[in-house]
C-alpha positions in Angstrom: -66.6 -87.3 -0.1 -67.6 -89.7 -2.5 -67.9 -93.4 -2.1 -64.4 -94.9 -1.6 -65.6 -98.1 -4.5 -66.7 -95.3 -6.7 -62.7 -93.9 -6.4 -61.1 -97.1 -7.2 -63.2 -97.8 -9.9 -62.4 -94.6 -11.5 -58.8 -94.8 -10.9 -59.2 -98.9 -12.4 -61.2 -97.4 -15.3 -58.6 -95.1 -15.9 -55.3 -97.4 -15.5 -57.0 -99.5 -18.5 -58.1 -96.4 -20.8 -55.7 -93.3 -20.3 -56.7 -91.2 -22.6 -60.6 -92.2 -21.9 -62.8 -88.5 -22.0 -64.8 -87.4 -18.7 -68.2 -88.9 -20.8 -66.7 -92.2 -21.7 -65.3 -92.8 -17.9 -68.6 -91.8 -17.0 -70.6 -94.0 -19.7 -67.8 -97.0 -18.3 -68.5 -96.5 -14.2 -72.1 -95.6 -14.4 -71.6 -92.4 -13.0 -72.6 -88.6 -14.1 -69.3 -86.8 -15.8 -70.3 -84.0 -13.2 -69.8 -86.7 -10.7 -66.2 -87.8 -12.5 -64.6 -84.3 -12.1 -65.5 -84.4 -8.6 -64.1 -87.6 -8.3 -60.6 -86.8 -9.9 -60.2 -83.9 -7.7 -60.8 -86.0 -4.5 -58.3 -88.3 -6.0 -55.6 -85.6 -6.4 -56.2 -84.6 -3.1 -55.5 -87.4 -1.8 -52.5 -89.1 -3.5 -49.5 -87.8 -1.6 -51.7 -90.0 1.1 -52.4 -93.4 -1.1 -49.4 -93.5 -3.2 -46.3 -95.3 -1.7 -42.6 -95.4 -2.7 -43.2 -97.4 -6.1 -39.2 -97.5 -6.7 -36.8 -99.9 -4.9 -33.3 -98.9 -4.0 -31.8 -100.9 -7.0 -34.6 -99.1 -9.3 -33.3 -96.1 -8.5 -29.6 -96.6 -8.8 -30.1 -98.1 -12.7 -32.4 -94.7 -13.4 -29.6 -93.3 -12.0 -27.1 -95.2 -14.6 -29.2 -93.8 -17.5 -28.9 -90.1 -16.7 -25.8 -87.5 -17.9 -24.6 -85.9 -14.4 -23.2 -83.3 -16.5 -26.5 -81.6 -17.8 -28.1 -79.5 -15.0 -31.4 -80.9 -15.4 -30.3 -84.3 -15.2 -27.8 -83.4 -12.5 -30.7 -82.1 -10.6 -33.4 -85.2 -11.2 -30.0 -87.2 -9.9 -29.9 -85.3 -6.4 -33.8 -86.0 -6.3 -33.0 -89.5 -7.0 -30.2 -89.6 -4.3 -32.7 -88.5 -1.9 -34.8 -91.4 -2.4 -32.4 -93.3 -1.2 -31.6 -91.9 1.7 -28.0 -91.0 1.0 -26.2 -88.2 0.3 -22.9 -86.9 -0.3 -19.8 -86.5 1.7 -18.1 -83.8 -0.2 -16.9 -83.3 -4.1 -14.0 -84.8 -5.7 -12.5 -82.9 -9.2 -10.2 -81.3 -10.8 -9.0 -78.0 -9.8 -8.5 -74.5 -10.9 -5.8 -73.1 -12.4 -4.1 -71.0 -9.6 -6.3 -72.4 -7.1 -4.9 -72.4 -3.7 -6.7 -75.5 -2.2 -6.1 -77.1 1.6 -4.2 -80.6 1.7 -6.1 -83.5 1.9 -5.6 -87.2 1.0 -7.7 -90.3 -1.0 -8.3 -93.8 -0.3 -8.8 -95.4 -3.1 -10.4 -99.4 -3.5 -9.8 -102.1 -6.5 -11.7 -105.4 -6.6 -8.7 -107.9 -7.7 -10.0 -111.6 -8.6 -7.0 -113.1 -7.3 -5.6 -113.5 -3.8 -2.0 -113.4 -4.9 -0.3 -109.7 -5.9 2.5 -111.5 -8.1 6.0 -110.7 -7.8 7.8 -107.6 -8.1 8.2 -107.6 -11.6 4.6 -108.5 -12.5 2.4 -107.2 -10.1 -1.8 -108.0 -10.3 -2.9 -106.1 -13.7 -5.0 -104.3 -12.0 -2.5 -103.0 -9.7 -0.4 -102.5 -12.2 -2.4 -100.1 -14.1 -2.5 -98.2 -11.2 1.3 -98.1 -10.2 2.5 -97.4 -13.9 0.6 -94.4 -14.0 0.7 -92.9 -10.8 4.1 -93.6 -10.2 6.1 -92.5 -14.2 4.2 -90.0 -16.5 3.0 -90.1 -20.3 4.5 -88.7 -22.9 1.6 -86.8 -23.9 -2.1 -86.7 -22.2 -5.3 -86.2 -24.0 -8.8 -85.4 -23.2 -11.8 -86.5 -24.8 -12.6 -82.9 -26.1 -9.4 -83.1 -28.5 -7.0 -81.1 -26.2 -3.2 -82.4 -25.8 -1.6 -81.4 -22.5 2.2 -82.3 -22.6 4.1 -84.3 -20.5 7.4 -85.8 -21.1 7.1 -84.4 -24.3 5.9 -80.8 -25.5 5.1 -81.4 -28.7 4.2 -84.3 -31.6 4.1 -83.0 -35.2 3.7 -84.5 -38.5 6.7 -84.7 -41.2 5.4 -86.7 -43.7 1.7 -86.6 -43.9 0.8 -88.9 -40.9 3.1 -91.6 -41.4 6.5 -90.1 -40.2 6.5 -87.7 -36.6 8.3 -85.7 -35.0 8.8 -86.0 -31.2 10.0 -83.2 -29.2 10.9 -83.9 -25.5 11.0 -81.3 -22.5 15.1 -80.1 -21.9 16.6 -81.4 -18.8 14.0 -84.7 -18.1 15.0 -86.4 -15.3 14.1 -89.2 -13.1 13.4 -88.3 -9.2 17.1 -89.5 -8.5 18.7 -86.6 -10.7 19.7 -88.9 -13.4 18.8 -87.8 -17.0 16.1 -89.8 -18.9 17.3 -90.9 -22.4 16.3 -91.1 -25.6 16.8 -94.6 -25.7 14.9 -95.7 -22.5 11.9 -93.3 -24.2 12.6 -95.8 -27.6 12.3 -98.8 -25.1 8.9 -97.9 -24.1 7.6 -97.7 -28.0 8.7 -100.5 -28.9 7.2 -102.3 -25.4 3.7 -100.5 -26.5 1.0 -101.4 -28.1 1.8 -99.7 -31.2 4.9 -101.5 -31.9 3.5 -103.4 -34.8 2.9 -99.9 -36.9 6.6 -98.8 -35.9 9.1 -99.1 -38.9 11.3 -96.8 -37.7 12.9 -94.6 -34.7 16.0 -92.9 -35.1 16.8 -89.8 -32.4 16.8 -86.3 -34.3 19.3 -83.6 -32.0 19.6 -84.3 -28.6 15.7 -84.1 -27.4 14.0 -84.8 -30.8 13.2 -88.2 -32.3 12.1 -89.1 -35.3 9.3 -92.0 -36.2 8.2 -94.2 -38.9 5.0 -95.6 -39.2 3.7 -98.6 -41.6 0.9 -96.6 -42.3 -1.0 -93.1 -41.9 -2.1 -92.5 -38.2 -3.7 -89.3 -37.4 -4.0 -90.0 -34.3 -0.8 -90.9 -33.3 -0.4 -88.2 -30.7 -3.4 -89.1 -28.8 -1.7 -93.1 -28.3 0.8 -91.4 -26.3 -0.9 -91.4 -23.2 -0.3 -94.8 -22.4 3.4 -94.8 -23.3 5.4 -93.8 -19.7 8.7 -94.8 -20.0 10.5 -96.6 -17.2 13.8 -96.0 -15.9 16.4 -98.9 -17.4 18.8 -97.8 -14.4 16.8 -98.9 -11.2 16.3 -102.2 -9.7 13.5 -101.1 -7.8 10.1 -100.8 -9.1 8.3 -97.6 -8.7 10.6 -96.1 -6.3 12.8 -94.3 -9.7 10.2 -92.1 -11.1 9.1 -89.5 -12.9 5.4 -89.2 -12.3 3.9 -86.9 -9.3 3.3 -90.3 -6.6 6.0 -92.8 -5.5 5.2 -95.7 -3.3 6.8 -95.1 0.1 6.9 -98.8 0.8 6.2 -101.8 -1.7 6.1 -105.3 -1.4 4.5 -108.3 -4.0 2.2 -109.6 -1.0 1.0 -105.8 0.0 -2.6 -105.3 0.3 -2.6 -101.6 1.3 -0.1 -99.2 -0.8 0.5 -96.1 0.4 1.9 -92.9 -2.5 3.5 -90.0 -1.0 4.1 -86.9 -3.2 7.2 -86.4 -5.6 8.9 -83.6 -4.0 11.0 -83.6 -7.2 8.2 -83.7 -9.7 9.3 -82.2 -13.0 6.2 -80.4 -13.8 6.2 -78.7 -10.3 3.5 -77.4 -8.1 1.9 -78.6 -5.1 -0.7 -81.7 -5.3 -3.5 -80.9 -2.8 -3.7 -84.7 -2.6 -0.7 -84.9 0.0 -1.1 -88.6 0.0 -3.2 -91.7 -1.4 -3.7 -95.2 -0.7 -4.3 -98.0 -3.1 -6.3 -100.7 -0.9 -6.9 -104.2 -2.9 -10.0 -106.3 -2.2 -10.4 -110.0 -3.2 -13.8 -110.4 -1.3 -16.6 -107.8 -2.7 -18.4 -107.6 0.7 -15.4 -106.4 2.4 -15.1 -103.6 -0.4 -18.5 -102.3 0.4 -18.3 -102.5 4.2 -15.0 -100.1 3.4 -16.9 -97.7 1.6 -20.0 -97.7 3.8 -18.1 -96.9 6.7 -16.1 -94.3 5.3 -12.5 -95.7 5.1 -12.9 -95.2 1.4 -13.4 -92.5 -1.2 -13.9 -94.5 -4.4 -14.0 -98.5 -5.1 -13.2 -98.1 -9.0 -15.8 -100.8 -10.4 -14.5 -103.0 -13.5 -16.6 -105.0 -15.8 -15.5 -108.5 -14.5 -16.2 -107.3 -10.8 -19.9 -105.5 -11.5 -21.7 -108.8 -11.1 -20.0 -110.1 -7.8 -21.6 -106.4 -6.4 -24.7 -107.5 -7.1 -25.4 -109.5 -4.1 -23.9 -106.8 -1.7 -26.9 -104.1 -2.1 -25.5 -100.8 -1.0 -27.2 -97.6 -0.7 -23.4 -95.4 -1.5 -24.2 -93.6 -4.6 -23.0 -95.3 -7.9 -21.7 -93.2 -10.0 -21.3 -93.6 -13.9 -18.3 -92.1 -16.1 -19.6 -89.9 -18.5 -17.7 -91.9 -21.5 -16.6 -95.1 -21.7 -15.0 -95.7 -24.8 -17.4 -97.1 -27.1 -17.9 -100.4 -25.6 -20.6 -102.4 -25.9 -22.2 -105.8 -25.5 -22.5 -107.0 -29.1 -23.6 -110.0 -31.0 -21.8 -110.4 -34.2 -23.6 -112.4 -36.9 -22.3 -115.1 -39.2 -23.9 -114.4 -41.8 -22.3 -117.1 -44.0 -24.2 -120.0 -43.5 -28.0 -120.7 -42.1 -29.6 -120.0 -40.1 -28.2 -116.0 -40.4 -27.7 -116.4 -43.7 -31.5 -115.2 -44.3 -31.9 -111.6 -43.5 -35.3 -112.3 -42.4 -34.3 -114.4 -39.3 -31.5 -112.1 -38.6 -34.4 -109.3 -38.0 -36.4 -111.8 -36.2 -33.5 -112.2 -34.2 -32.9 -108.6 -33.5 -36.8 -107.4 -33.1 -36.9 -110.7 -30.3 -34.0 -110.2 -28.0 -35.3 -108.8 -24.8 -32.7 -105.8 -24.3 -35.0 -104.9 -21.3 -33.9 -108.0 -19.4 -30.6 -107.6 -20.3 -30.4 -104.0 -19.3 -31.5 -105.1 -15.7 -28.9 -107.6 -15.8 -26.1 -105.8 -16.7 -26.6 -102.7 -14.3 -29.2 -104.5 -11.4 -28.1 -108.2 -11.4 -31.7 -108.8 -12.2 -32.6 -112.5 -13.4 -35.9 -112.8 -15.5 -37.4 -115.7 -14.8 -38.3 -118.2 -17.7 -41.7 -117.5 -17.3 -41.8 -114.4 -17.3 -40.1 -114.1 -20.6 -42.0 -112.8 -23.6 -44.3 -115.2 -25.6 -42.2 -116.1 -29.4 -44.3 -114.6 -32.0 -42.8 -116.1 -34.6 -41.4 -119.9 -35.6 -38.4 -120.9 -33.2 -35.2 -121.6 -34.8 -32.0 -122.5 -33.4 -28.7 -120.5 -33.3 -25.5 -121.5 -31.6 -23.7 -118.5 -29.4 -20.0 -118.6 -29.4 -18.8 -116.6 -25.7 -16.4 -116.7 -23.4 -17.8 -117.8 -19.7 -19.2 -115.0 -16.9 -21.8 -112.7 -17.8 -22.0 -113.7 -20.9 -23.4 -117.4 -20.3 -26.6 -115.8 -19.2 -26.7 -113.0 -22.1 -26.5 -116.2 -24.7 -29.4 -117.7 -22.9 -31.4 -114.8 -23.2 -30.9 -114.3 -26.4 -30.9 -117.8 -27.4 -34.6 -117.7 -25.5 -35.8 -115.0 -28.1 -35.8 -117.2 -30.7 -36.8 -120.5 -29.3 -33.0 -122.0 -29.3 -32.7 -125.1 -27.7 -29.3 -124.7 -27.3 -29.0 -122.2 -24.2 -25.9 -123.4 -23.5 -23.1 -120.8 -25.1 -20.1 -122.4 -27.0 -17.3 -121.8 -24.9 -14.5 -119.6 -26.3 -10.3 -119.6 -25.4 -8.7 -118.9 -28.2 -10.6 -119.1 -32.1 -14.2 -118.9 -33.1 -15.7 -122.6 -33.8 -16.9 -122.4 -37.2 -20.4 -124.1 -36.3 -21.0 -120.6 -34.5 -23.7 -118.5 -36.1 -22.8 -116.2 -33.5 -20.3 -114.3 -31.3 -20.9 -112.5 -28.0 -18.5 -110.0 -26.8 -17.6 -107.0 -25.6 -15.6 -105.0 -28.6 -13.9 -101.8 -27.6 -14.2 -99.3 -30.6 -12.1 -97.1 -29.2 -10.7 -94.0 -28.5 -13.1 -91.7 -31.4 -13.8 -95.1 -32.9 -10.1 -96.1 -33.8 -10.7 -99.7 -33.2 -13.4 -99.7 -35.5 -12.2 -100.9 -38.5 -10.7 -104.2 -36.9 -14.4 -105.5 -36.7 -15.6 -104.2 -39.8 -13.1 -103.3 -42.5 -13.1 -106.4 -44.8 -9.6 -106.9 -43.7 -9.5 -106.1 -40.3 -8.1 -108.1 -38.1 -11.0 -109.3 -35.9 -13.9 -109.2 -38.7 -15.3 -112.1 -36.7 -17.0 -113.7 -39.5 -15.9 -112.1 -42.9 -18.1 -109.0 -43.1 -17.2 -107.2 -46.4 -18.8 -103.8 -47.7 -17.0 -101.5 -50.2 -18.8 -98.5 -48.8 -18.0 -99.1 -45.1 -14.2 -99.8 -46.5 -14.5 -96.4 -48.1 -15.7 -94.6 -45.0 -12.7 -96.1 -42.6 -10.4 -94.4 -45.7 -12.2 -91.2 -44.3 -11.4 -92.3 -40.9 -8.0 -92.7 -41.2 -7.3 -89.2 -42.9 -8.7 -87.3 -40.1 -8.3 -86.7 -36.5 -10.5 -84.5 -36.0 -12.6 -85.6 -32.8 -16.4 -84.1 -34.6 -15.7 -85.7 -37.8 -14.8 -89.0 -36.6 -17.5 -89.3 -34.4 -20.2 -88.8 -37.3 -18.2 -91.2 -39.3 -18.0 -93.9 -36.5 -22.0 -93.8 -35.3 -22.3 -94.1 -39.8 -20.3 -97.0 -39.9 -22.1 -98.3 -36.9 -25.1 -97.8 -38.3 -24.7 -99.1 -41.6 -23.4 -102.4 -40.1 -26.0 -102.6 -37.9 -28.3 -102.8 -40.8 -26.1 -105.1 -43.0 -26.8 -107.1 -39.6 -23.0 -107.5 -38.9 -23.4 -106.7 -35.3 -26.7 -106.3 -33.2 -25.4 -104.2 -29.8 -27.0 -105.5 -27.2 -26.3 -102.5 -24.8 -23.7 -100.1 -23.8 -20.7 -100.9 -21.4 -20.0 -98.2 -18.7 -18.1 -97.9 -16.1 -18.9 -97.1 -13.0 -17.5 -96.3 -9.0 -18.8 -95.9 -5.7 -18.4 -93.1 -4.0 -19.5 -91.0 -0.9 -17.9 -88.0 -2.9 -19.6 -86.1 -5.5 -17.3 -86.9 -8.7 -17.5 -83.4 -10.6 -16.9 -84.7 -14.2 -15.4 -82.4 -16.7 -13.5 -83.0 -20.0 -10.3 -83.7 -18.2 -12.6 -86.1 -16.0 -14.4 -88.1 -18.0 -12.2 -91.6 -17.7 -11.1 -93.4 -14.8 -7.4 -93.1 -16.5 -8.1 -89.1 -16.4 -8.2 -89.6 -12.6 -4.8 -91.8 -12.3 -3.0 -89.0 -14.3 -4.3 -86.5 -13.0 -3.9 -86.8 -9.1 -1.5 -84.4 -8.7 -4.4 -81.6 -9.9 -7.3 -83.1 -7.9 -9.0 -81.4 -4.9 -11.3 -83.0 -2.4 -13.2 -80.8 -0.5 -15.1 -82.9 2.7 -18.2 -81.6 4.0 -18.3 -81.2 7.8 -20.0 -83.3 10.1 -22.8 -81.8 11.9 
């Protein structure tokens, strides 16, 4: 075998010049090229023996946040990855079959709540909220990402008049779970209680299970809002115990940490759940929330945006798992462009070609802190810009941005309520929406949150496109156009993409009517989870 300082210095020679020819490692080593093929088979030989695990556990899990679980060969790079790690999982959790006979089984599920008191009974924690509301009274109509309408209280949503005026068609005979009928009126209740109300002109019943709706303006997508409309019975005293959804609580109280849902024996849409039962367990301390899932009291801890960085100092080897969509959200700097420094398109680029999105990719999905050393050299003149945020995780994005251009103020402008007008910049997290149908409020030259007075007649003329179509395909190209013509009008700089994510021992099988954590609430009653046995 050859020299073991011969080795390294070929493996050194080649570290520095990759694509370096058998002659020139040769010529660089002082060896024969005879002598370097030799070499580099010995060295093949023996890597599985020199080469160590080069990726840490956190490593893994943000590779792991970068793949699509739903393309096999991703899918099966993932179980590689898993493997790594040591872990694996306990069973599958997803949707079932049509007609599948499937064995009873249950699911404890875990929120992170920043707040150590519930509420009361009529304004539970928001986060608990979301979860009762939808579990416990269903939608008038769900959607699914793919464009599909599945309905609920309702069967049907047509247009009258183009897509201003529609037509809602309730299911005959809707009642709640104590027999009484549910109305047209409690059904008006909840639109005007949603957050469409300010496009509602008009709602007048049309027979006895039709009504009829105005709109302010055209809204193609007016069907698709009706997912988060679930009307409430205006008849009952008592909170989630009335319903018409496919869970009721069997006990409730405002200081409850542990809910427990039983099935609706009188659930409208019929069918038996095999989820028999769930529980709802809340968390104010995030180590307690990963102890819970380690030990295997619970499925899923659902992981929101204001709780991902108070995880980060509670490693945990249970796989993370990433929702395949999240909404168009992302971590964005909007630009104010109306006065220097921004004003000049060439610091704007200077701006966007410095920001390290590396470090704040590791931040946002590892916790990872760069250290100020360690942060790239300025290649160009530093100039300062002032960061408008509100406080959390985005105090350290400001700095890091504000770093990448020599800032000397690091310290973001805190935001409550308006935008300081000495800010040349905003960071936030703007949710486009639903097929982009938040878009326009950002960037239409009249919408309501164009941060800093962005204006362009072609972008205006492509939201008119927008808002004539509902077709999911067509607004998608139109939304990634706008997004990329702002983008270069340096409107916006996005930063990086906000996901959401949960731990879980179970193997979440997304499909299109999985692809949301919201899909999951509203769809409990046609989950399965099938448990691996313990050997």
């Amino acid at each position: 075998m050859s020299k073991v300082d011969t080795l390294l210095k070929l493996i050194a020679y080649q570290k520095q010049h990759p694509q370096a020819s058998d002659e020139e490692i040769a010529q660089g080593i002082g060896i024969s090229a005879r002598h370097v093929r030799r070499c580099q088979k010995e060295v093949n030989l023996l890597k599985h023996q020199l080469a160590e695990p080069a990726l840490q556990p956190g490593q893994i899990q943000f590779m792991l946040s970068l793949l699509n679980r739903r393309e096999p060969d991703q899918k099966e790079i993932a179980q590689q990855l898993q493997k790594q790690m040591g872990v694996s999982y306990t069973g599958t959790l997803r949707i079932k079959q049509p007609n599948e006979q499937t064995p009873l089984s249950w699911l404890e599920i875990g929120e992170l709540s920043s707040s150590l008191e519930m509420g009361s009974l009529e304004r539970p924690d928001p986060i608990l909220s979301y979860w009762l509301h939808r579990l416990c009274y269903d939608p008038l109509l769900m959607s699914y990402w793919n464009g599909e309408i599945e309905g609920r209280l309702a069967i049907g949503c047509e247009p009258v008049k183009g897509n201003s005026q529609w037509q809602l068609t309730l299911r005959d005979d809707l009642r709640w779970s104590d027999g009484k009928p549910i109305t047209l009126e409690e059904v008006i209740t909840a639109f005007y209680e949603s957050r469409i109300t300010p496009t509602i002109e008009k709602i007048k019943p049309d027979g006895k299970t039709q009504l009829r709706i105005q709109l302010s303006q055209e809204a193609p997508l007016f069907p698709f809002h009706l997912r988060s409309i679930c009307p409430v019975p205006s008849h009952s005293s008592q909170p989630y115990r009335v319903i018409s959804g496919a869970y009721r609580v069997k006990r409730f109280s405002p200081d409850a940490m542990d809910l427990r849902f039983e099935q609706n024996s009188d659930y409208y849409r019929g069918g038996d759940s095999s989820i028999d039962w769930l529980t709802l367990r809340r968390f104010t301390h995030p180590a307690n929330a990963i102890k819970a899932v380690e030990n295997g009291t619970l499925d899923l801890l659902s992981i929101h945006l204001h709780s991902m960085q108070s995880l980060y100092q509670f490693p945990t080897t249970v796989p993370c798992q990433q929702w395949p969509f999240f909404g168009e959200t992302y971590y964005a700097l909007f630009l104010n462009r109306q006065h220097e420094p921004l004003s000049d398109e060439r610091n704007c680029r200077i701006l966007k070609e410095a920001i390290d999105y590396r470090a704040i990719n590791l931040y946002l999905r590892m916790g990872q802190v760069v250290e100020e050393e360690n942060l790239s050299p300025l290649p160009h003149s530093p100039f300062d810009i002032r960061i408008a945020g509100s406080i959390g995780v985005f105090r350290y994005l400001a700095y890091l941005i504000g770093k990448s251009v020599g800032s000397s103020v690091v310290n973001p402008i805190s935001v409550k309520g308006e935008i300081p007008e000495e800010a040349d910049a905003f960071l936030t997290q703007p949710l486009f929406g639903f097929w982009y149908s938040n878009l326009s409020l950002f960037f239409h030259s009249e919408g309501e949150h164009n941060f800093f007075g962005y204006s362009n007649p072609q972008v205006d003329e492509m939201f008119s496109q927008l808002d004539a179509t509902a077709n999911p395909g067509t607004r998608r190209r139109i939304g990634r156009q706008v997004l990329s013509i702002v983008q270069e009008d340096f409107a916006v700089i996005l930063l990086a993409p906000c996901f959401l994510y949960t731990l879980s021992p179970l193997e979440i099988q997304f499909d299109y009517n999985l692809t949301h954590l919201i899909d999951l609430i509203q769809n409990v009653s046609q989950l399965t989870v099938e448990r691996h046995r313990s050997s």
